[in-house]
C-alpha positions as a Markdown table, in Angstrom:
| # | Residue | x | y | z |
|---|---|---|---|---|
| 1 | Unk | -70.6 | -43.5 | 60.7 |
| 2 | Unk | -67.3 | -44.2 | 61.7 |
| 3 | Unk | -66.2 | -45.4 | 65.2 |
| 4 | Unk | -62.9 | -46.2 | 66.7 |
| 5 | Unk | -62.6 | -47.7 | 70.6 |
| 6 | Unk | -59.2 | -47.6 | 72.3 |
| 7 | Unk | -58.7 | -50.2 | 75.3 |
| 8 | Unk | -56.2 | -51.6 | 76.9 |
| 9 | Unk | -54.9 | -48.5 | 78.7 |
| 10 | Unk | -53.7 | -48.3 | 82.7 |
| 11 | Unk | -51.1 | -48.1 | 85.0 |
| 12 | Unk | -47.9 | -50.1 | 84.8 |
| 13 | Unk | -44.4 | -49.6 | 86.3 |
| 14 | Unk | -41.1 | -48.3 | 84.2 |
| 15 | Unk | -40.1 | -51.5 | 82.4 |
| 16 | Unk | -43.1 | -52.7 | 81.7 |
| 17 | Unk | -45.4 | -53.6 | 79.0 |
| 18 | Unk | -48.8 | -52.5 | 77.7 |
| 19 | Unk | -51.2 | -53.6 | 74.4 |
| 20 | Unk | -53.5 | -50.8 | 73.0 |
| 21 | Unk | -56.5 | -52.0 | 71.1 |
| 22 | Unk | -58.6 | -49.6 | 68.3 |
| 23 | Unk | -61.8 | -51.5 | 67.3 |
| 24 | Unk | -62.9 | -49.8 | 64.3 |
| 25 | Unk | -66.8 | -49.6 | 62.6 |
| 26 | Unk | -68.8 | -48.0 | 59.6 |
| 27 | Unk | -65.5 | -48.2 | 57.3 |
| 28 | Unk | -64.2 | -50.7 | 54.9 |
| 29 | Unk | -61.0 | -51.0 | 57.7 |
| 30 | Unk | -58.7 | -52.7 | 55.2 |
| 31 | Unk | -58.2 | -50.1 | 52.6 |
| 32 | Unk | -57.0 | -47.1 | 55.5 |
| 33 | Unk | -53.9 | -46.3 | 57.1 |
| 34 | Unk | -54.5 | -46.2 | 60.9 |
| 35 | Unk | -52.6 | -44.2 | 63.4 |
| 36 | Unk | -51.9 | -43.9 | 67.0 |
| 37 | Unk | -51.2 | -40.6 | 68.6 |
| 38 | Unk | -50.8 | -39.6 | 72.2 |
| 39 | Unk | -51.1 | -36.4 | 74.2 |
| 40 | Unk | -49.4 | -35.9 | 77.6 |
| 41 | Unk | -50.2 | -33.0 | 79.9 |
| 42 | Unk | -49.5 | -29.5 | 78.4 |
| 43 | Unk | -48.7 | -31.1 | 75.2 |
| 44 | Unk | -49.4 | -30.9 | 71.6 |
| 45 | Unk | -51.0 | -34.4 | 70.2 |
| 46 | Unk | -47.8 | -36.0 | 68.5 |
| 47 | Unk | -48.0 | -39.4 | 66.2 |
| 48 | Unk | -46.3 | -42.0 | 68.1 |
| 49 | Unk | -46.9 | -45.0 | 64.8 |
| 50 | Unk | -49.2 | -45.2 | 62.2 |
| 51 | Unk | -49.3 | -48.0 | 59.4 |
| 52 | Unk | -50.8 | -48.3 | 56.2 |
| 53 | Unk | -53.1 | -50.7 | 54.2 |
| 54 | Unk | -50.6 | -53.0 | 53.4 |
| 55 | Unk | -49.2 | -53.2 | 56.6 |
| 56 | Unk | -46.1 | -51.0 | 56.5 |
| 57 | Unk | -45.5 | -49.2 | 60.0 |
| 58 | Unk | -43.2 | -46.0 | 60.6 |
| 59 | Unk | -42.6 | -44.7 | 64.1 |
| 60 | Unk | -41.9 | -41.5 | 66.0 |
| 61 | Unk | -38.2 | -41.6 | 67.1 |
| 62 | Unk | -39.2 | -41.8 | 70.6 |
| 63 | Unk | -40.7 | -45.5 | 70.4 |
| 64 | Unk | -38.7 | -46.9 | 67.8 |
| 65 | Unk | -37.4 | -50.7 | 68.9 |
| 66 | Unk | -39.9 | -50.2 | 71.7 |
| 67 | Unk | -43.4 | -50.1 | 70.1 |
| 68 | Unk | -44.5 | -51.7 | 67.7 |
| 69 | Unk | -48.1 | -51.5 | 65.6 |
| 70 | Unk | -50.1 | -53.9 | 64.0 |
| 71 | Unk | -53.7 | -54.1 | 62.7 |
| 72 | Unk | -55.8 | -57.1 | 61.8 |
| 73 | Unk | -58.2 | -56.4 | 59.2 |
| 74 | Unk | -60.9 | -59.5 | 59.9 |
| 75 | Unk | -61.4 | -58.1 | 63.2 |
| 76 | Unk | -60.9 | -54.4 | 62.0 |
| 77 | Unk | -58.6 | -53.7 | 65.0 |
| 78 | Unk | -55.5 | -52.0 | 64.9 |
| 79 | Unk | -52.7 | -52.6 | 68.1 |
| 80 | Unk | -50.1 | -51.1 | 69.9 |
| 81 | Unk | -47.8 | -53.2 | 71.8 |
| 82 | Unk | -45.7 | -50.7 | 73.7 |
| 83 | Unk | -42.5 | -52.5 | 75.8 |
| 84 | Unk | -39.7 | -50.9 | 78.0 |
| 85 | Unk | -42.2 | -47.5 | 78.8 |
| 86 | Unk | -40.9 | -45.4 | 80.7 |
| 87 | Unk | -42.5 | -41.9 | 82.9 |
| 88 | Unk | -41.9 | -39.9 | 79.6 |
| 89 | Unk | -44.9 | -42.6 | 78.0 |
| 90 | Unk | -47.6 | -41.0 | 79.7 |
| 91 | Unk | -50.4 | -39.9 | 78.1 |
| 92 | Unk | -53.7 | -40.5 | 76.6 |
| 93 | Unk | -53.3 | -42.3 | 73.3 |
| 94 | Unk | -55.5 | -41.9 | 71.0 |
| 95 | Unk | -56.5 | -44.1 | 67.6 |
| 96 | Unk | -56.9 | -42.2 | 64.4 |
| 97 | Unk | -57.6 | -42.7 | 60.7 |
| 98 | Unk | -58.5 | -39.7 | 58.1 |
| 99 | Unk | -61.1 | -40.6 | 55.5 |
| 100 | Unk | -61.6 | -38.4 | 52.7 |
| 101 | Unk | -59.4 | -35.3 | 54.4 |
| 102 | Unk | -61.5 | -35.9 | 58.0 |
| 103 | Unk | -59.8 | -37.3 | 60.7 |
| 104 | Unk | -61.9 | -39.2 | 63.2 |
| 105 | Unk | -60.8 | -40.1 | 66.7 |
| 106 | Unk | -61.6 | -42.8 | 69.2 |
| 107 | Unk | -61.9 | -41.3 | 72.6 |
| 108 | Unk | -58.6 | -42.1 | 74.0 |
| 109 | Unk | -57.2 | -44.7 | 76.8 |
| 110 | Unk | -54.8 | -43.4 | 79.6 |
| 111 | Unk | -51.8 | -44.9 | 79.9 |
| 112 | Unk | -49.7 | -44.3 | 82.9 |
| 113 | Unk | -46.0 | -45.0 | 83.6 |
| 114 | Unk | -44.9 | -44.8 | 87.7 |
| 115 | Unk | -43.2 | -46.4 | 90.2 |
């Protein structure tokens, strides 16, 4: 059965910094691409990065030089680091990876951006 738990979500000022973490289980983690999406209030779930086995990361426009995404595949984890967020940041984010056509989901982390 496959899992995926988010953490690292909260509140932080414009500016600043946060790290996502996606712990994942039941799947041989190294061999999937993993994905983070986020969904703001009265929004459509948009991909914000994803990366693949090997390690090769693309990025929605919006985060690019700001974001970055990284996995470790001893500790099956995949990270956002997410620097410079601004208001526009907020959402929940959510950790994804689709095995055999089914996406699974972790159950997302709030992240909040105020002054």
């Amino acid at each position: 059965q496959v899992q995926l738990v988010e953490s690292g979500g909260g509140l932080v000022q414009p500016g600043g910094s946060l790290r996502l973490s996606c712990a994942a289980s039941g799947i041989i983690f190294s061999i999937y691409a993993m994905g983070w999406y986020r969904q703001a209030p009265g929004k459509q779930r948009e991909l914000v990065a994803a990366i693949t086995s090997g390690g090769w990361a693309n990025y929605a426009d919006s985060v690019k030089g700001r974001f970055t995404i990284s996995r470790d595949n001893a500790k099956k984890t995949v990270y956002l680091q997410m620097n410079s967020l601004n208001p526009e940041d907020t959402a929940v984010y959510y950790c994804n990876i689709k095995v055999d056509l089914v996406d699974f989901w972790g159950q997302g982390t709030q992240v909040t951006v105020s002054s």
